[in-house]
Every structure is written in structure tokens, then in C-alpha cells.
C-alpha positions as CSV (number, residue, x, y, z in Angstrom):
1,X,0.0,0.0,0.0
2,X,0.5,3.5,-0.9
3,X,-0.6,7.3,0.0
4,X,-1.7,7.1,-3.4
5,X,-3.9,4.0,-3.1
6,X,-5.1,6.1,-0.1
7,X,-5.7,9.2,-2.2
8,X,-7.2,7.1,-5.3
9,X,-9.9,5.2,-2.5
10,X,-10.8,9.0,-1.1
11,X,-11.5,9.9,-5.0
12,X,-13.5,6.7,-6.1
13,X,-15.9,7.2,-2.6
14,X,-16.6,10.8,-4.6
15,X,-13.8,12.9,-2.3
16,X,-11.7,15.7,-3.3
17,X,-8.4,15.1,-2.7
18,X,-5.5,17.0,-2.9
19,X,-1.3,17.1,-2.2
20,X,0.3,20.1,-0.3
21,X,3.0,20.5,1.9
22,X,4.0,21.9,5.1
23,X,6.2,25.0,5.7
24,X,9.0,21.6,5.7
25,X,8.1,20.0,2.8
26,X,6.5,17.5,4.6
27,X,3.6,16.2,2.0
28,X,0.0,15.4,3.3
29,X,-3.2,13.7,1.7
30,X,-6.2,16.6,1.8
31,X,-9.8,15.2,1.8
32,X,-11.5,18.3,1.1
33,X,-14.9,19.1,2.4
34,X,-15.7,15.8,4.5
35,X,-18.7,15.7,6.4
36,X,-18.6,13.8,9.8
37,X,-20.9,11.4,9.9
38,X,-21.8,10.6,13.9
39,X,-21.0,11.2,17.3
40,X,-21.3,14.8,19.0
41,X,-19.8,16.4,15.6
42,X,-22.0,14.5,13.1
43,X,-22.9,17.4,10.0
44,X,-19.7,19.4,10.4
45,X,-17.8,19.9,7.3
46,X,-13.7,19.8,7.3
47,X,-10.6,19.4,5.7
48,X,-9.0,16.2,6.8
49,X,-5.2,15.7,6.0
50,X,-3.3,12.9,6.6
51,X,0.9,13.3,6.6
52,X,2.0,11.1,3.3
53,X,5.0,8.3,4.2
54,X,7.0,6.4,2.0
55,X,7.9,3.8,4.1
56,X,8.3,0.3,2.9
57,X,6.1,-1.4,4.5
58,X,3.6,1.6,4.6
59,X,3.1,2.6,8.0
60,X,0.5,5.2,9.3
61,X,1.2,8.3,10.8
62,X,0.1,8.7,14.5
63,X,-2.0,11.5,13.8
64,X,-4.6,13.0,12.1
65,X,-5.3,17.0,10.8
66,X,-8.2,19.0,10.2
67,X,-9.2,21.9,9.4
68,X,-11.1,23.9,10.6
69,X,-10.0,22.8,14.8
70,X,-13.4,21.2,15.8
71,X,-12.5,20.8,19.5
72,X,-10.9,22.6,21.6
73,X,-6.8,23.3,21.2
74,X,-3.9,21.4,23.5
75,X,-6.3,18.7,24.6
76,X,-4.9,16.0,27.0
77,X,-5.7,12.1,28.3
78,X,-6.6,10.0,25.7
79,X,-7.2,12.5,22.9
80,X,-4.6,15.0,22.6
81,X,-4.7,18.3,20.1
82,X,-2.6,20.5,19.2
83,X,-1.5,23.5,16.7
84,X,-0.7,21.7,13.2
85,X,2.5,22.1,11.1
86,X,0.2,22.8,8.0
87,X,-0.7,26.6,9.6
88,X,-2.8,28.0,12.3
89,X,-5.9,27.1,10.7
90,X,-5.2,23.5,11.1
91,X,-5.5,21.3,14.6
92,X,-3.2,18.0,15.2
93,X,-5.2,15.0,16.6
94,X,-2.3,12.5,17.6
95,X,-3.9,8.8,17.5
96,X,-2.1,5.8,16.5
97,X,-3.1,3.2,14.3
98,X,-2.1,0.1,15.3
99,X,-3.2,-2.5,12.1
100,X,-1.8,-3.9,8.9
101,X,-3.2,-0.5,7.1
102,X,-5.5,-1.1,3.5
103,X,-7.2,2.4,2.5
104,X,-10.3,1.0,4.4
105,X,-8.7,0.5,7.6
106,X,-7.1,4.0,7.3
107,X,-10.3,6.0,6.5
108,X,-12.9,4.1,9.0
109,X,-9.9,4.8,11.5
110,X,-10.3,8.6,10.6
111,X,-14.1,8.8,11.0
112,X,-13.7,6.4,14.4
113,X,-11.7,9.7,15.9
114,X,-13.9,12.3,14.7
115,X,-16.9,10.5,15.7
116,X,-16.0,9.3,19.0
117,X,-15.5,13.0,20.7
């Protein structure tokens, strides 16, 4: 597996997805305009980014981004937040993913943080 068999599953479930980079050069994955299906955020609308690796085997980043921050900033205990290297409009959500990743696994991961607030 791939970012880009990540990026190619977001686009054939009908997502926008786009490439950018960090003030680094550090590449993410950008699902544009995802609405959040369940859970105490269910209906809003964000950005979700997800940092690109090339790692052989792939392996997931421990974290997630979104835009715009939908809780609040510098959360602690099990879900922590912070500021985002991809600007200030952008909040880090730092959860690992701990299975043999397929673009499935990775996006019902992504929803399973947003929706369990």
C-alpha cells in the first residue's frame, strides 16, 4: 500500500483530494470538504489531512489533521490536540493506528476519531 492507493480510494468514494506541503516540505493527503458522519460532531464539514510516508512497509502516521479545529486546542488524556504544522488554521489530533493499514482500515480509523469525541 501506498498514499496514493489512499488518495485514489478517497476519489472513487466521490472525495476531493488534494497534495500540499507543510512549511517543511513534509507532504500530506487533503480530503476536502468531509462531512462527519456521527457522534457529538455529526454534519460538520472539514478538511482532513493525513501526513503522506513512504515507508516500505507503509506505515501510518500517528496523527490525524483538520481543518477547521473542531475541539478545543492542547487537549490532554486519551485524545490529545494541538496546533498543526500545516498553519494555524489547522489542529493535530495524535492517535495511532495500530493494524496492517489497506485504505479502508485508514479512513474508518479517521471517522472512528472524529466520531467518538
Amino acid at each position: 500500500m501506498t498514499a496514493d492507493d489512499l488518495d485514489a480510494y478517497l476519489r472513487a468514494l466521490g472525495m476531493t483530494v488534494d497534495v500540499v506541503a507543510d512549511a517543511s516540505g513534509n507532504t500530506y493527503s487533503v480530503a476536502r470538504e468531509v462531512e462527519i458522519p456521527n457522534g457529538s460532531l455529526a454534519g460538520r464539514i472539514c478538511d482532513i489531512a493525513i501526513q503522506r510516508l513512504a515507508a516500505t512497509p507503509y506505515t501510518v502516521p500517528a496523527a490525524i489533521h483538520t481543518r477547521p479545529a473542531l475541539v478545543p486546542m492542547d487537549m490532554r488524556g486519551p485524545l490529545k490536540t494541538q496546533a498543526s504544522n500545516l498553519g494555524d488554521d489547522w489542529q493535530y489530533w495524535s492517535r495511532r493506528f495500530d493494524r496492517a493499514p489497506t485504505p479502508q482500515r485508514i479512513w474508518a480509523h479517521v471517522l472512528s476519531v472524529l466520531t467518538e469525541v
